[in-house]
Backbone as CSV, one residue per row, in Angstrom:
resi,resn,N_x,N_y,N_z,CA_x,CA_y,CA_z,C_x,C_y,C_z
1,UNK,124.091,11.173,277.208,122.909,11.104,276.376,122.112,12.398,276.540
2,UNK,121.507,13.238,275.517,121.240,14.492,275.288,119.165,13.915,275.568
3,UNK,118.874,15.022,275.798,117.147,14.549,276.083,116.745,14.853,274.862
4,UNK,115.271,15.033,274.748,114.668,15.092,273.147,113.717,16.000,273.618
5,UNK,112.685,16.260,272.655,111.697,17.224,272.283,110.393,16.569,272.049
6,UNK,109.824,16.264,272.828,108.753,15.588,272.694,107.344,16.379,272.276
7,UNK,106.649,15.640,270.890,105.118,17.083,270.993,104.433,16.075,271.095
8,UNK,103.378,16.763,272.030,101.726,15.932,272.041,101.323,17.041,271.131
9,UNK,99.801,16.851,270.865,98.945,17.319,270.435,97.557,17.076,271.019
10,UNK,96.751,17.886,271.611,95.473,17.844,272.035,94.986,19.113,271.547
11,UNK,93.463,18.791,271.590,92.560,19.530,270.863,93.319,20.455,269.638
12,UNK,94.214,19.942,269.012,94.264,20.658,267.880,95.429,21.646,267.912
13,UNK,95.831,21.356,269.384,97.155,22.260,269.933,97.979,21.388,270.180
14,UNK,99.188,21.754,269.304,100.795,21.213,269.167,101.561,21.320,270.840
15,UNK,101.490,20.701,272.038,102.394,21.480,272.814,103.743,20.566,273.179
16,UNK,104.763,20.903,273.062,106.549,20.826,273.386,106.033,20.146,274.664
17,UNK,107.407,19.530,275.055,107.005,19.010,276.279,108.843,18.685,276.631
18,UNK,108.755,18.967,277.630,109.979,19.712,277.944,110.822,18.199,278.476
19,UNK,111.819,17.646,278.454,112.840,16.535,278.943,113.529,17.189,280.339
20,UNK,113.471,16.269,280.754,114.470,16.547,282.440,115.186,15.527,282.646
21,UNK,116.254,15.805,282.861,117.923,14.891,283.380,118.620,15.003,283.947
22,UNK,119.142,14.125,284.673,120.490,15.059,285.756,121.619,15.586,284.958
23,UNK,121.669,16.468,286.125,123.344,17.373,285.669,124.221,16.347,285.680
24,UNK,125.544,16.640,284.609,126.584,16.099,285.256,127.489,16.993,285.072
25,UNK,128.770,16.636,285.088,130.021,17.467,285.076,129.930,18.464,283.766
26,UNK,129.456,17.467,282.562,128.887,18.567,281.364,128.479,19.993,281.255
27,UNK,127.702,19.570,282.220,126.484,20.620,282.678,127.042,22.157,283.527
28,UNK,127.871,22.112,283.702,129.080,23.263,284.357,128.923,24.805,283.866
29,UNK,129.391,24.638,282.757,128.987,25.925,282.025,127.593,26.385,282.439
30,UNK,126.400,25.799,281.737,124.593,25.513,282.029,124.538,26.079,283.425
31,UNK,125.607,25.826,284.258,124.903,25.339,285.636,125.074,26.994,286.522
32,UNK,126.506,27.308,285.911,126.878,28.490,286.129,126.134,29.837,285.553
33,UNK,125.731,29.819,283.999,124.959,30.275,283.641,123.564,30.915,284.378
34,UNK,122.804,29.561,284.985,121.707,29.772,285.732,121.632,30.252,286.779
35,UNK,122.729,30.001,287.397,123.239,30.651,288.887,123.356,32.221,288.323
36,UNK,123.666,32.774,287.304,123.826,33.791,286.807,122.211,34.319,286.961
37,UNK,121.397,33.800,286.087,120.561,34.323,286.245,119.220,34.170,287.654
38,UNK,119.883,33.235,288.289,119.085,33.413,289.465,119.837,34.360,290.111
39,UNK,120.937,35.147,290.140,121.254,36.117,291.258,120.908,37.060,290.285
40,UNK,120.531,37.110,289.075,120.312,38.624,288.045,119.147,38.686,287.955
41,UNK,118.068,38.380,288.476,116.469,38.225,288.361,116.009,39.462,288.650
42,UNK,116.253,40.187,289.027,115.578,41.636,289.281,115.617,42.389,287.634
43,UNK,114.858,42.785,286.766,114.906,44.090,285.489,115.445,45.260,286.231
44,UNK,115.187,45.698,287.080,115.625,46.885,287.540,117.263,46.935,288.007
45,UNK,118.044,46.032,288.098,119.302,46.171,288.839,120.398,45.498,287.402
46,UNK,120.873,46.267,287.516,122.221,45.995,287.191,123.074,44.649,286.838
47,UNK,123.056,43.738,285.917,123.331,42.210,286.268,125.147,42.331,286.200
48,UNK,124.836,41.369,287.306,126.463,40.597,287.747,127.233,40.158,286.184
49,UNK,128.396,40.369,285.918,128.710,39.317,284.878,129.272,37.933,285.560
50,UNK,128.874,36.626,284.758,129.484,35.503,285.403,130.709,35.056,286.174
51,UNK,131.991,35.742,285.115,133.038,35.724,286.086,133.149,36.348,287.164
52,UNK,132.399,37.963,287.524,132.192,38.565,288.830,131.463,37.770,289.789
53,UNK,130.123,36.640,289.350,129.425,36.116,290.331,130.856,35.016,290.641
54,UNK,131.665,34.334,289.762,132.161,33.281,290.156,133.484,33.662,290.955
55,UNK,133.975,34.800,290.822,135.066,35.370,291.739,134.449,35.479,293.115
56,UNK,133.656,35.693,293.303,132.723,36.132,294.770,132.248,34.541,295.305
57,UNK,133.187,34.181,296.534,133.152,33.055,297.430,131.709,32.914,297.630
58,UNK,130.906,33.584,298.005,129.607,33.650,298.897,128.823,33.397,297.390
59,UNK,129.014,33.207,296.113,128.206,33.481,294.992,128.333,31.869,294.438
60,UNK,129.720,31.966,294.078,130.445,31.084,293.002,130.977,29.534,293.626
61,UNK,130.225,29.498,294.960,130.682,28.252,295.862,129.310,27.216,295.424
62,UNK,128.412,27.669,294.697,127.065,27.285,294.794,127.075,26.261,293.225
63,UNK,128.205,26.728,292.335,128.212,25.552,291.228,130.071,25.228,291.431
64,UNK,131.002,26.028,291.821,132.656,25.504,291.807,132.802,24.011,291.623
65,UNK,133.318,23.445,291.096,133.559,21.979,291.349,132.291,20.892,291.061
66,UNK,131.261,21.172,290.281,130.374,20.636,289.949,130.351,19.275,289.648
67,UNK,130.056,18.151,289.890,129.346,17.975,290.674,130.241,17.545,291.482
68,UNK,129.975,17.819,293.339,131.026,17.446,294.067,129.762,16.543,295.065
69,UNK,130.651,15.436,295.963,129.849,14.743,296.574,128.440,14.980,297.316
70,UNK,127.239,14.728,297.018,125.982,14.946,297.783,125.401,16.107,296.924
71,UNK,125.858,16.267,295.570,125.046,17.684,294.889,124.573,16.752,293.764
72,UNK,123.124,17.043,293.563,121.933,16.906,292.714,121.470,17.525,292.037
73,UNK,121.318,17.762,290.561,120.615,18.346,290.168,119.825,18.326,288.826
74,UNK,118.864,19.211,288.314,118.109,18.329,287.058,118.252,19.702,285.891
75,UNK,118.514,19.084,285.036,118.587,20.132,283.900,117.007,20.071,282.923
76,UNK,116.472,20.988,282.624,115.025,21.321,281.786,115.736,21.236,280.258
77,UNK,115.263,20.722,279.014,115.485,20.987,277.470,114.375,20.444,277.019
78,UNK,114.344,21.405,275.748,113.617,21.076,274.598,114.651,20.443,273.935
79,UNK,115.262,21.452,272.898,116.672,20.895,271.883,117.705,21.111,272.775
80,UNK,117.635,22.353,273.354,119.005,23.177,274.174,118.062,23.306,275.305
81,UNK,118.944,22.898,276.644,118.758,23.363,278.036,118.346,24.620,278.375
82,UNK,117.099,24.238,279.086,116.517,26.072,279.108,116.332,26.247,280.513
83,UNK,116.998,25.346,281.533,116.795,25.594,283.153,117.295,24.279,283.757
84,UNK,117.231,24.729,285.030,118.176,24.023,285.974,117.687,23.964,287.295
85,UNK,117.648,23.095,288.272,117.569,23.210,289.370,118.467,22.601,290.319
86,UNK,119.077,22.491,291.413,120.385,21.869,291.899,120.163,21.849,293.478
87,UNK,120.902,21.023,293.964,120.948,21.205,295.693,122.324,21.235,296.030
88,UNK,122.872,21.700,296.723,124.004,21.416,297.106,124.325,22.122,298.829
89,UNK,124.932,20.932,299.366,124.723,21.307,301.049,126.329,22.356,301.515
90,UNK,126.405,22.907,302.174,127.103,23.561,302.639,127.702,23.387,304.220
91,UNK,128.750,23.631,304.762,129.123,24.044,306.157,129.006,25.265,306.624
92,UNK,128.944,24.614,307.972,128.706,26.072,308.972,129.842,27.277,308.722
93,UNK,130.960,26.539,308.583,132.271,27.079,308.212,131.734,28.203,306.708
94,UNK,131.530,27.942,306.005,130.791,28.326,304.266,129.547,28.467,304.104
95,UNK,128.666,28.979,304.677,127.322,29.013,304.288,127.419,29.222,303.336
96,UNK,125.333,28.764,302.566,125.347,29.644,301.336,124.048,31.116,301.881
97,UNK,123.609,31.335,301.063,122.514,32.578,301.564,121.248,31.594,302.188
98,UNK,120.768,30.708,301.769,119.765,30.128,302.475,120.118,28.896,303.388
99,UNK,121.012,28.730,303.763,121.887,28.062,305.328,120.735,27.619,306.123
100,UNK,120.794,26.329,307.062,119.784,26.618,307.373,120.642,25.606,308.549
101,UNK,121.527,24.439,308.400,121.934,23.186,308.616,123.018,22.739,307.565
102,UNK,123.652,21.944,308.357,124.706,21.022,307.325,123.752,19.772,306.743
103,UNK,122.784,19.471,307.085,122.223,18.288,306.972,120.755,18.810,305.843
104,UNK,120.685,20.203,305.791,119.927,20.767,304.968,120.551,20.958,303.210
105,UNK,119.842,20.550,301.795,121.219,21.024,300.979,119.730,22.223,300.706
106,UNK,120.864,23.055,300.123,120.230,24.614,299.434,120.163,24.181,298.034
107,UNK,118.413,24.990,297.850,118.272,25.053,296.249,118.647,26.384,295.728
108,UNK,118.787,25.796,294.095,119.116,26.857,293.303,118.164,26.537,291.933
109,UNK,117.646,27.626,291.040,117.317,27.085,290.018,117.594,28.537,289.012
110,UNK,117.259,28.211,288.137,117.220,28.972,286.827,116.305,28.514,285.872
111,UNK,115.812,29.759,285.099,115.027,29.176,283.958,115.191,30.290,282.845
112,UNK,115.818,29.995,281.860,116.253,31.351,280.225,115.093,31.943,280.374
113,UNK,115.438,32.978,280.157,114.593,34.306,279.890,112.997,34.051,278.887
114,UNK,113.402,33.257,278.060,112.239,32.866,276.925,111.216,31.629,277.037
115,UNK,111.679,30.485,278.600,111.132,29.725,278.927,110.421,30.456,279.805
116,UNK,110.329,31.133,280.233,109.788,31.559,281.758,108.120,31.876,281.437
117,UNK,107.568,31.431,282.621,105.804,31.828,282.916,105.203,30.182,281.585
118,UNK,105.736,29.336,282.090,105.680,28.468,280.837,105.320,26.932,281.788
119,UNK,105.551,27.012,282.853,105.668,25.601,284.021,107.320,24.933,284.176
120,UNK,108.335,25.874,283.399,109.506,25.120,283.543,109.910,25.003,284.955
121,UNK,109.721,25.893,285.601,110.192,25.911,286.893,109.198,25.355,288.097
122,UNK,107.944,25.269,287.631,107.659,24.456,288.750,107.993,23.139,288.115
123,UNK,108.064,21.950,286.953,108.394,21.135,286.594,109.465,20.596,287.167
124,UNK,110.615,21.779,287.075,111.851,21.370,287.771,112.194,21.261,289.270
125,UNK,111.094,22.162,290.172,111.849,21.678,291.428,110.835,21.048,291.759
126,UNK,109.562,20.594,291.479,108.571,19.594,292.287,109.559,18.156,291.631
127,UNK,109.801,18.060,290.668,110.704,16.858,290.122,112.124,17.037,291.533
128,UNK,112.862,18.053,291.208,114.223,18.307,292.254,112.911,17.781,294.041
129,UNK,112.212,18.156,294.400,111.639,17.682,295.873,111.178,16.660,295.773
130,UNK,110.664,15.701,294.839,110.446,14.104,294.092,111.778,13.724,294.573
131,UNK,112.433,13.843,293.479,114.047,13.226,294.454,114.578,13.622,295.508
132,UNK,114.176,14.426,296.162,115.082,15.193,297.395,114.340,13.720,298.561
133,UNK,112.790,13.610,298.222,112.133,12.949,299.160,112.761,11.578,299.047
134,UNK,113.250,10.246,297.427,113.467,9.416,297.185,114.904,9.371,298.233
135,UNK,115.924,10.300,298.204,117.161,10.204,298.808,116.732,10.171,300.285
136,UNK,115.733,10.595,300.993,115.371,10.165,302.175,116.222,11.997,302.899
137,UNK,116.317,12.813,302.341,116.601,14.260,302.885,115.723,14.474,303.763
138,UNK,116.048,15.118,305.301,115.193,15.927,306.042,114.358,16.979,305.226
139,UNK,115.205,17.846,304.398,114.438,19.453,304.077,115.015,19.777,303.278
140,UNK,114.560,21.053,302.335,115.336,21.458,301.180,115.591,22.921,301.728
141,UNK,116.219,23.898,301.998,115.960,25.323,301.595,116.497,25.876,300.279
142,UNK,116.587,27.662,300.755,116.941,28.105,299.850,116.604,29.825,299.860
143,UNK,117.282,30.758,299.120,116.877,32.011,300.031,116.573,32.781,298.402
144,UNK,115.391,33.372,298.512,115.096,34.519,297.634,114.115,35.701,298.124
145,UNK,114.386,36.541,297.562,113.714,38.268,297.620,112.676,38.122,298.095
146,UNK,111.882,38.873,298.451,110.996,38.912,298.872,109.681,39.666,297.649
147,UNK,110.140,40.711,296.669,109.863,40.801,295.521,109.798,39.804,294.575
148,UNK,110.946,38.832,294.468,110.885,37.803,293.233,109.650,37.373,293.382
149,UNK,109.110,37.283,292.083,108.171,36.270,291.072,108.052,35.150,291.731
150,UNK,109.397,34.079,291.943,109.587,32.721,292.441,108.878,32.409,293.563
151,UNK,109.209,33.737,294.354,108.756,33.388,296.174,107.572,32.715,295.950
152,UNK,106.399,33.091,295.141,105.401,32.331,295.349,105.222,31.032,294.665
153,UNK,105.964,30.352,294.039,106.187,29.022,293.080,106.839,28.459,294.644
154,UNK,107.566,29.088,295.270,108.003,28.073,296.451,107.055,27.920,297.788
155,UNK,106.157,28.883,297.798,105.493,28.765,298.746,104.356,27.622,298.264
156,UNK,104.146,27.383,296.738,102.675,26.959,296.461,103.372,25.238,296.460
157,UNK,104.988,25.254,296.729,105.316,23.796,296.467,105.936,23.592,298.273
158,UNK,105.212,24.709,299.574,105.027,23.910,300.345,106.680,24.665,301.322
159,UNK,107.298,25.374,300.627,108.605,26.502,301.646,107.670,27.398,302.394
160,UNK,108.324,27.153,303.468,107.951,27.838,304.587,109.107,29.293,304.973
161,UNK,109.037,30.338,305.355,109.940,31.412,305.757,110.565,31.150,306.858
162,UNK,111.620,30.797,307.066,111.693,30.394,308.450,113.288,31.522,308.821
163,UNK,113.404,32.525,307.892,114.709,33.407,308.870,114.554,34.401,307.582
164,UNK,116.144,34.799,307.520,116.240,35.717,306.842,117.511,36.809,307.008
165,UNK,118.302,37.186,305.749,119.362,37.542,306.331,119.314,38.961,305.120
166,UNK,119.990,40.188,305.337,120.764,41.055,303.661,119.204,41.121,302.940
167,UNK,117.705,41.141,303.494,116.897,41.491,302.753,116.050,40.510,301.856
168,UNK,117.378,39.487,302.309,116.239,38.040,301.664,115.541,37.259,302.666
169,UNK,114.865,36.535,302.290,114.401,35.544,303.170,114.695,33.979,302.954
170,UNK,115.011,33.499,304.048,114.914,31.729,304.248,114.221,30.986,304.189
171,UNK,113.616,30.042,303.192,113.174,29.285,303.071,113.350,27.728,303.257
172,UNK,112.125,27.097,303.974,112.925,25.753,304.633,111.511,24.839,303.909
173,UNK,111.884,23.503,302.947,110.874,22.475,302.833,110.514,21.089,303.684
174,UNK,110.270,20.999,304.881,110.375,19.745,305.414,109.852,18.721,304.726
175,UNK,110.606,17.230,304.385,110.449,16.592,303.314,109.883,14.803,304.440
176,UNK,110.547,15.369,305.855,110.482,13.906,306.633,109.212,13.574,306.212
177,UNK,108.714,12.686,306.148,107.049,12.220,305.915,106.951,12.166,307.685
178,UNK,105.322,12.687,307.852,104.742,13.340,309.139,103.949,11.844,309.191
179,UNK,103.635,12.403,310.864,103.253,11.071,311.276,101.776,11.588,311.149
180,UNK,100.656,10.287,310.980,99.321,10.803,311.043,98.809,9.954,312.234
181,UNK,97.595,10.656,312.776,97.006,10.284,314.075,95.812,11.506,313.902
């Protein structure tokens, strides 16, 4: 089942309102795509083409085999899918760049070039840490630049820096609910 396009209207302003759904196996192409553009996020550098990110183990391990046991994730649309967000856990054996634990899964997201500065992406991973918390997960990470735009959408939803490897940094969300006293 495909999502829809929902408009409100307040004060006289038409605004879209964006559908969110899980990935499924469908979603492959989409999923790879975004992974594309979350490792191509820099204007200044050079972008990967997809089959180069998906030949590269350390790149293309992060959607391969979609969806494989314990991977989550939510797709953003208006008419057509305009972002993505995903978890998927890794071994010590396979890290991914933001590793943190086997018991940790790593985020990923994406958002098209023409959605962006719009709320798609915080929409999508405060929704992706909504469910991360429902599944009863310790933590989310996940590793980006220290330049990216994003770093601060993850800090304002509560990632902490906790390492850092190749110039990026580690990001860790503890999700346990804290004890109060």
């Amino acid at each position: 089942m495909r999502g829809h396009c929902s408009r409100v209207r307040r004060r006289g302003i038409t605004f879209r309102v964006v559908n969110l759904r899980p990935a499924t196996s469908d979603d492959a192409a989409f999923l790879r795509d975004m992974l594309g553009v979350a490792v191509n996020w820099h204007p200044d550098r050079a972008a990967r083409p997809i089959g180069e990110l998906m030949a590269d183990p350390a790149v293309g391990h992060y959607v391969q085999g979609w969806p494989i046991d314990g991977d989550y994730g939510l797709i953003a649309e208006i008419t057509d899918p305009i972002g993505a967000a995903w978890w998927r856990s890794f071994a010590n054996s396979d890290p991914g760049y933001g590793f943190v634990d086997e018991e940790t899964p790593e985020v990923t997201i994406g958002v098209s070039e023409a959605a962006r500065g719009q709320g798609v992406g915080t929409t999508l991973l405060a929704s992706l840490i909504r469910r991360a918390r429902l599944a009863a997960l310790p933590a989310l990470s996940l590793s980006v630049e220290p330049d990216n735009p994003a770093a601060r959408l993850y800090a304002r939803l509560g990632f902490e820096i906790v390492g850092g490897t190749g110039g990026a940094q580690t990001m860790l969300l503890h999700l346990a609910a804290r004890k109060r006293g």
